[in-house]
N, C-alpha and C positions, 0 to 999 in steps of 0.2 A: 390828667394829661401832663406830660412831660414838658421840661422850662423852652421856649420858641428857641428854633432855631442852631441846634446842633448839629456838629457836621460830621462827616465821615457816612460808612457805610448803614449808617441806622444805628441808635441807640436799646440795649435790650429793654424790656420793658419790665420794670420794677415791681414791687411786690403786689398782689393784687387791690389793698385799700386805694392804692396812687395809679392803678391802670383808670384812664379816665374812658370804657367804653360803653357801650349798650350790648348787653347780652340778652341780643335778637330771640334768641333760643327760647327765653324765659320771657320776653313780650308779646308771641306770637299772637295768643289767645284773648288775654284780657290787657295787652297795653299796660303792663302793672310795671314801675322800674323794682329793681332788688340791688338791693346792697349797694346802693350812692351810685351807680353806675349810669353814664348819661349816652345820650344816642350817637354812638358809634361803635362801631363791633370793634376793631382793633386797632390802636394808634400806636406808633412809632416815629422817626422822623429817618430822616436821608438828603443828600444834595443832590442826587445824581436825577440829570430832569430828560423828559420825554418828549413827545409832539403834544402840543395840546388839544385835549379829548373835547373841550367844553367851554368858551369861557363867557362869562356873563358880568356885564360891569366891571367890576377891579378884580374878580375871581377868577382864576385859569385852571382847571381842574387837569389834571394829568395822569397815566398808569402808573403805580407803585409800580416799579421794575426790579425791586429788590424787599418784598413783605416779609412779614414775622409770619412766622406758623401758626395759623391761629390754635391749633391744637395743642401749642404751647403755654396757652393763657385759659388759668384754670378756672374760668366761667364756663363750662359746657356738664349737661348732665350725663351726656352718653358716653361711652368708651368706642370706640374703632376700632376692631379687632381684622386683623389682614393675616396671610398665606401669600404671597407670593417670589417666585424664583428673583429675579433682577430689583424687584423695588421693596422699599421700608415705608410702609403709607400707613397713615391711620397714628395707632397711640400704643397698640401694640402688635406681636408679629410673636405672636408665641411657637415653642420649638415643639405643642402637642400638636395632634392635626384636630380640624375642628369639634368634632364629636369628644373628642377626648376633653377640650379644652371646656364644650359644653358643659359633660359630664361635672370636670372640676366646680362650676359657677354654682352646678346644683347642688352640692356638697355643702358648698357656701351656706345653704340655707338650710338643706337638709344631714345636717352636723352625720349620724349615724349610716348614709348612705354609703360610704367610700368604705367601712368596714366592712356594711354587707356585703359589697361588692368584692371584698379581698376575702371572704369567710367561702361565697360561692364559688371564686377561681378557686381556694387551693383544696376545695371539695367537690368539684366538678365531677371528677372523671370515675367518683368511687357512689353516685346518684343515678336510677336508672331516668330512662327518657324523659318519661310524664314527670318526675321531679325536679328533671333539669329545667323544663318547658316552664311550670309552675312559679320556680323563684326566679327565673328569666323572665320573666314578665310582673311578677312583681318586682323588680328592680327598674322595669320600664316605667312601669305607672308610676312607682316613687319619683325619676328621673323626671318625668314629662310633668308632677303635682310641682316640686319644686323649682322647675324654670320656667311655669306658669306666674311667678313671682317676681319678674325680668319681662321686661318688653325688647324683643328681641327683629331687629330688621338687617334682611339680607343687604350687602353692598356689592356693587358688581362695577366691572372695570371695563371700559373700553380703549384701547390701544391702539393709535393710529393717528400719526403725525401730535403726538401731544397728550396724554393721558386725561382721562374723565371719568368719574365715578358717579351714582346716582342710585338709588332702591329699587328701580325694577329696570329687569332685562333690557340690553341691547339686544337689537333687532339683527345685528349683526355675527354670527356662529365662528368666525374665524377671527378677528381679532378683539373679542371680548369676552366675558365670565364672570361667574361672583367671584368677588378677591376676598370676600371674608364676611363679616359684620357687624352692627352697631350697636349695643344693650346698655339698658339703665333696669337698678331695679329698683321695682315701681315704689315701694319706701320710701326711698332717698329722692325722689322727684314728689313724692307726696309733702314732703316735708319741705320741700322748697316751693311747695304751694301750687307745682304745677297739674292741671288734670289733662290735659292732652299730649300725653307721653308720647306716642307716637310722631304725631306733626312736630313737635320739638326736636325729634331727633331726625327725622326728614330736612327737617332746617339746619341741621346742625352738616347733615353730608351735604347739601347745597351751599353752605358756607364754605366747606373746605372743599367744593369741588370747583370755587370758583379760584380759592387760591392754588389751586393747581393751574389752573387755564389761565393765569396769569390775569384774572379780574380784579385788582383790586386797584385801591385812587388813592391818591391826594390832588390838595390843592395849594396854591399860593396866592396868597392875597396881596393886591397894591404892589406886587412885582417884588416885595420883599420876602425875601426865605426865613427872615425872623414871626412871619405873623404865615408860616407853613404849617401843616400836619398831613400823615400819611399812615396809609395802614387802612382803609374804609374797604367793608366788604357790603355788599347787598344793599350797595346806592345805581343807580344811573349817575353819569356824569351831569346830567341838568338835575336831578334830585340833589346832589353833594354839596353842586352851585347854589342853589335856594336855600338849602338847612343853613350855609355857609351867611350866607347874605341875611336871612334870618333871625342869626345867630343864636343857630339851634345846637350847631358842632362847637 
């Protein structure tokens, strides 16, 4: 956690040994903390204050009105991967269109595929049908063995008065869609000791779908802005109040 009480519009949040948060992501399961990090998803500080959400004893919990991205702070195992015209969401916003982009991840693991893949376009057209058919699907089944290595969840957008994202479909056909999607692969979340790959990254789009919707707290304690922090995602305002009084945050 950062020194009490600096002002201006939020300080960035320094290298990750000294971010002092809980990465939710990685406690879902077994409650286990990793790498010194205590229970809070993301801290920052700010002066600029709100109506109060909550307040309990000398504790006044408030909206962050100006949060850090959390997708900025590199505790998370998934990647965000988006397509969309007007917005930049997520972690990245690549200039392939999806399948292509797939393609590449597999490549990633299956080193030889991108060749074959170039060896059949520029010998396509000189292959009769049944041979074309034949290495066309063996380049599928390669394609679909090696992103079998990836945990891979759709993220889909809803648009309307405020953006929201979330893993399965809105009900709504005119202003929502998949805007892209989430992957970890599953190695590098094995090695961070996690086994519920998927609910990790389900938690990870509800984390930043609440910093979209403008969900995130602080609080101030004893009416001083020296004994403040801010940046809290996936508290209730009376849960933020108890950790706080606890002195759990």
């Amino acid at each position: 956690m950062g020194s009490p009480g600096e002002s201006g519009a939020g300080t960035k949040i320094q290298e990750r040994d000294k971010v002092h948060c809980e990465t939710m992501v990685y406690l879902i399961e077994n409650q286990v903390k990793t790498r010194g990090i205590s229970p809070v998803s993301i801290i920052y500080r700010r002066n600029k204050m709100t109506e109060i959400l909550y307040e309990k004893n000398n504790v006044r919990i408030y909206q962050d009105t100006n949060p850090e991205d959390p997708r900025e702070v590199p505790v998370w195992i998934g990647t965000i991967v988006t397509w969309h015209r007007l917005y930049s969401l997520g972690d990245i916003q690549p200039k392939e269109d999806p399948e292509e982009f797939k393609f590449q991840l597999a490549c990633h693991v299956d080193a030889g595929l991108e060749e074959f893949q170039e060896r059949f376009d520029t010998t396509y057209f000189g292959m009769h049908q049944q041979m074309q058919e034949t290495i066309a699907n063996n380049i599928q089944t390669r394609l679909n063995k090696a992103l079998e290595s990836y945990v891979i969840l759709p993220v889909y957008l809803y648009d309307h008065s405020g953006l929201t994202i979330r893993t399965v479909p809105f009900s709504c056909p005119w202003d929502s869609g998949q805007l892209g999607f989430i992957f970890c692969l599953k190695a590098n979340a094995e090695q961070e000791g996690i086994n519920d790959i998927e609910k990790c990254l389900r938690h990870e789009i509800e984390i930043y779908n609440q910093y979209l919707c403008g969900e995130c707290l602080g609080y101030i304690k004893n009416e001083d802005e020296k004994e403040s922090c801010w940046g809290f995602y996936g508290y209730t305002p009376e849960e933020l109040a108890n950790e706080v009084l606890n002195g759990e945050v």
